[in-house]
N, C-alpha and C positions, 0 to 999 in steps of 0.2 A: 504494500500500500504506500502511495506518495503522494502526500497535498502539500501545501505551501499557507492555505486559510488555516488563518485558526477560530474556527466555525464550532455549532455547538456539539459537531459530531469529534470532532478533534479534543476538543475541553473534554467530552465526557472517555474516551481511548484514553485520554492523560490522565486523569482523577480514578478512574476505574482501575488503572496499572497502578496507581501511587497508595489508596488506600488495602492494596492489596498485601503491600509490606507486612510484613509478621511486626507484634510489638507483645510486650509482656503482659500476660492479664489478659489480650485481643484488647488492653485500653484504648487504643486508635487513637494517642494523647495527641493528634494534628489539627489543623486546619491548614486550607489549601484558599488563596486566593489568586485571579490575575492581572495584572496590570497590562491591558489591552496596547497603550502607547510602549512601552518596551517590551512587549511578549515576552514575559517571565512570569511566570508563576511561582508564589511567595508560598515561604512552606512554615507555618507557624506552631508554636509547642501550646498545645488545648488545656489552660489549665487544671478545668475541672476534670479531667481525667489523669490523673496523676496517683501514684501511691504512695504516701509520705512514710509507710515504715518501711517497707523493702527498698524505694528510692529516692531516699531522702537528698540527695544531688542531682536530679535527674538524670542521671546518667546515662539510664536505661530508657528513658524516653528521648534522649536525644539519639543512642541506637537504634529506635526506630522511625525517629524523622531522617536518621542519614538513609534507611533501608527505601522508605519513601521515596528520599530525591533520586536513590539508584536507579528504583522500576519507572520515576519521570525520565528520566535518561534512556532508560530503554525503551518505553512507549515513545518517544520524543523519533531515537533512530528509526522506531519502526514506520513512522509518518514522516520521514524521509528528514528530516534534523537534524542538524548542532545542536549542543549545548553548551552552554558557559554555566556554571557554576559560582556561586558566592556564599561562602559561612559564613555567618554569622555578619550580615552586609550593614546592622545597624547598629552603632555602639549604643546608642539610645535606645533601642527596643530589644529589650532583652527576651523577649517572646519570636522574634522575627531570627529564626533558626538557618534560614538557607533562602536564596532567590537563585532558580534555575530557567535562564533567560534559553528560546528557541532561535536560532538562526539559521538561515539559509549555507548549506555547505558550499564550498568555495565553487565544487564543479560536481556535477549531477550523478557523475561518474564513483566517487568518493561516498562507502559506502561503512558505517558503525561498525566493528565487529556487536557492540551490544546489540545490533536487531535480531542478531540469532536467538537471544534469549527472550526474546516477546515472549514466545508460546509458551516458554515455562514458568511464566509470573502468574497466569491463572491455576496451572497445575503443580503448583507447590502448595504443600500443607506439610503443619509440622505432623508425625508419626508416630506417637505416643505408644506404638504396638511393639511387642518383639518382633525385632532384626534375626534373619536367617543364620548369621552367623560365616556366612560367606565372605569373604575378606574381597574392598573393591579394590582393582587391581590398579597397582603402581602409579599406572596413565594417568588415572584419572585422580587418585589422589595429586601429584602432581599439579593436574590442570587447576584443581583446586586452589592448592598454596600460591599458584602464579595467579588467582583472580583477586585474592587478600591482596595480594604483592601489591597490584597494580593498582591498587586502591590507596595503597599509602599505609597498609597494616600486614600483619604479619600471620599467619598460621602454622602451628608446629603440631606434628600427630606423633606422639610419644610413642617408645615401644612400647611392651608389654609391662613390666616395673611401674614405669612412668604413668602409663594411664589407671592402675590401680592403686597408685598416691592422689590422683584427681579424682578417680571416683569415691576415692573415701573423703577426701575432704566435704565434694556434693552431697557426701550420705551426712557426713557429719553437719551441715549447713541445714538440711532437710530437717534432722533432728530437732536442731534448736528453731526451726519456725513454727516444725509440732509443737515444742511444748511453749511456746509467747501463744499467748491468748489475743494479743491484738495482732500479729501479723494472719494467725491465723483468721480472723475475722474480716480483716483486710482482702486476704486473698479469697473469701467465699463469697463477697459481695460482689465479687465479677464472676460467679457462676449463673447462669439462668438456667430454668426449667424447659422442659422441651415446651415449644411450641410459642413463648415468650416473643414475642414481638416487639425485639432491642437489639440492632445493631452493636452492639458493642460486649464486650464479654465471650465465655467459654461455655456452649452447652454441656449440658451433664452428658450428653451424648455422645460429644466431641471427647471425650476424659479416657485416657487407655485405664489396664489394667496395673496393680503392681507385679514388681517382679517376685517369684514365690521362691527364690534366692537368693534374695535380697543383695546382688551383686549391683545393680543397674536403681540407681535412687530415684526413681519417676517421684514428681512432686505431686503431693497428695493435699488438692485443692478442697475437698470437704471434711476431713478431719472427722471431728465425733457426729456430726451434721449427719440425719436421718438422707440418704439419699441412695438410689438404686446403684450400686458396685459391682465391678465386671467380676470375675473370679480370678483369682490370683493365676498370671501365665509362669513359665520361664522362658528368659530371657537370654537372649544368645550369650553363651561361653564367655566368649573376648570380645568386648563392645571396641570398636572402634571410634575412638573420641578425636578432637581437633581444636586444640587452645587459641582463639582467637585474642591477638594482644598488640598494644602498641608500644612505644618507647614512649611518649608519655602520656599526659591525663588532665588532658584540657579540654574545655565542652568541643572544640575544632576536634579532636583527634578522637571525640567520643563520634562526632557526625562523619569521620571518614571511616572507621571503625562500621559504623551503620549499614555504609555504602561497601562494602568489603567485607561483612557478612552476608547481603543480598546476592552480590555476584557471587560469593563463593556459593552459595543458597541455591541459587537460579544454575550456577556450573553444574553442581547433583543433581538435579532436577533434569536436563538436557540429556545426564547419562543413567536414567532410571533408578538412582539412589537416592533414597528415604534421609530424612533428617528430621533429628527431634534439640531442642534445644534447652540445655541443663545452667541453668541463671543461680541456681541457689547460692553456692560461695559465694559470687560475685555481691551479695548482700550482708556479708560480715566480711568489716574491716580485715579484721586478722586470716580468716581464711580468704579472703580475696590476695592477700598479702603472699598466703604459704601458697598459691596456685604458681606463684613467679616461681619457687622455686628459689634456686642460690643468681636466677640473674637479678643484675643489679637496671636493667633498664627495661624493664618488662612489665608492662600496666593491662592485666589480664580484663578483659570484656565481658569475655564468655565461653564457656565450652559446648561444642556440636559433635554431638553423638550421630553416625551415621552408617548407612550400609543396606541391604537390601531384607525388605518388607513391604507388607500393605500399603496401602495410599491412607495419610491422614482424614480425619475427620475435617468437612468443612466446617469451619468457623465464620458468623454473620457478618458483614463490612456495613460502614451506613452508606448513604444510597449518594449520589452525584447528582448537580442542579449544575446542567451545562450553560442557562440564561443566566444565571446569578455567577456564576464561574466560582463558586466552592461548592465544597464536601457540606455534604447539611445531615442533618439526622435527628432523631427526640432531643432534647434537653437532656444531661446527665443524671441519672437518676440521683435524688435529692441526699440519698446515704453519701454520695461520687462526691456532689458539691458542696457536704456537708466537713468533709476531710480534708479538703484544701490542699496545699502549698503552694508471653512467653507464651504467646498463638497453638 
């Protein structure tokens, strides 16, 4: 597909890829507006969708406004576009996260590698199921670390040793939000019930099972909470994990961080591999800290558990207004904006 207008079928191609990004919770902490005289589309942090105990820096919401501007990048090549990029373009608005300006390529000829990844921005979901246990092969690992790379962030996949020092710290992180009563309650207020008519949030339906090996720490979003539970699986042997990190720890390197887990996201997704995404450390200080390990320049994001399995459950997006040129949807349920400050 190639147009050049940015008409209402364009704005909704763009908003449709951008709210598609994974964020923690499904919070969809965004807003999306455009600015018709410079064709850029302004990508803003939603406050009332925020979680003040697990992300008391936003940190995690600015990881998923970078995943945002990646899939605007990629619907953008797919309608035949440039992009310019800006983080953080307004020292005075400190809500105003990224502005991802469209431009005409120099020559018609000159074509994104990101359009290849169009098709796999709708069919990625996270995978909450056990993984087969099949190891993906070299290549595509590879292809992976070079979509980090090229992002401006880093990806290391530990051997065997190494990945079961990270998964015990996730189990151990998992532990301590079971027993906090308020994070717990935190993270059940972005659960809805089937059939729930809210854009935002994790169906109970969407939720995997645990693992009955307790090797693989899936986080357990309703807790003591009356709700219907899969039945304990087991889960593959040797998970294959992937430490997504930067060298440092500035809201910029949380948003390129964002955009570099997307394409590496969207890279498995192109070669039939499943990914679920394990945030837990990343919410205590100190186990965020012992995920670096002994480097000294290593500012840990996230770890991506990945490999081959079922296709995730979909998760609800809110809906696109191509006239008004944002992302619109209910009002935050009043628990959401009553709190202030992983799809």
């Amino acid at each position: 597909m190639l147009t050049r207008e940015v008409d209402a079928t364009a704005i909704r191609t763009l908003l449709s890829a951008a709210v598609a990004a994974p964020s923690m919770h499904n919070t969809q902490p965004w807003r999306f507006g455009l600015d018709p005289d410079t064709r850029s589309i302004e990508v803003r942090a939603e406050r009332g969708r925020q979680l003040p105990l697990a992300d008391p820096r936003q940190r995690a919401q600015h990881l998923s406004a970078g995943a945002a501007v990646f899939n605007l990048r990629v619907a953008a090549a797919y309608l035949g576009w440039d992009t310019g990029v800006r983080l953080l373009p307004a020292a005075d608005d400190s809500a105003l996260l990224a502005s991802v300006q469209l431009t005409v390529p120099a020559t018609a000829d000159l074509v994104s590698p990101l359009r290849d990844l169009y098709e796999a921005v709708e069919r990625r979901h996270t995978s909450r199921m056990p993984f087969t246990g099949r190891p993906v092969p070299d290549t595509i690992v590879t292809e992976m670390i070079s979509s980090a790379r090229a992002e401006g962030a880093h990806l290391e996949v530990p051997d065997i040793p190494g990945t079961r020092r990270l998964l015990r710290l996730t189990q151990a992180a998992e532990a301590r939000n079971a027993s906090h009563p308020g994070r717990r309650a935190e993270t059940r207020t972005w659960i809805t019930a089937p059939g729930a008519d809210i854009p935002y949030g994790i169906p109970i339906t969407a939720l995997g099972p645990r693992d009955a090996s307790g090797r693989i720490p899936v986080r357990d979003f309703t807790g003591p909470m009356p709700a219907p539970q899969l039945p304990a699986l087991r889960f593959e042997r040797h998970a294959q994990v992937a430490l997504l990190w930067t060298a440092y720890d500035r809201r910029e390197d949380w948003l390129r961080a964002g955009q570099a887990l997307q394409r590496t996201l969207l890279t498995a997704t192109v070669h039939g591999v499943r990914t679920s995404m394990l945030h837990q450390a990343m919410e205590w200080p100190d186990l965020r800290t012992a995920m670096a390990g002994s480097r000294r320049r290593c500012r840990p994001q996230l770890l991506i558990r990945f490999g081959y399995g079922p296709d995730g459950g979909r998760t609800p997006r809110a809906c696109t207004n191509p006239a008004a040129g944002f992302v619109t949807g209910p009002e935050p349920r009043a628990s959401h904006r009553g709190t202030g400050p992983t799809d």
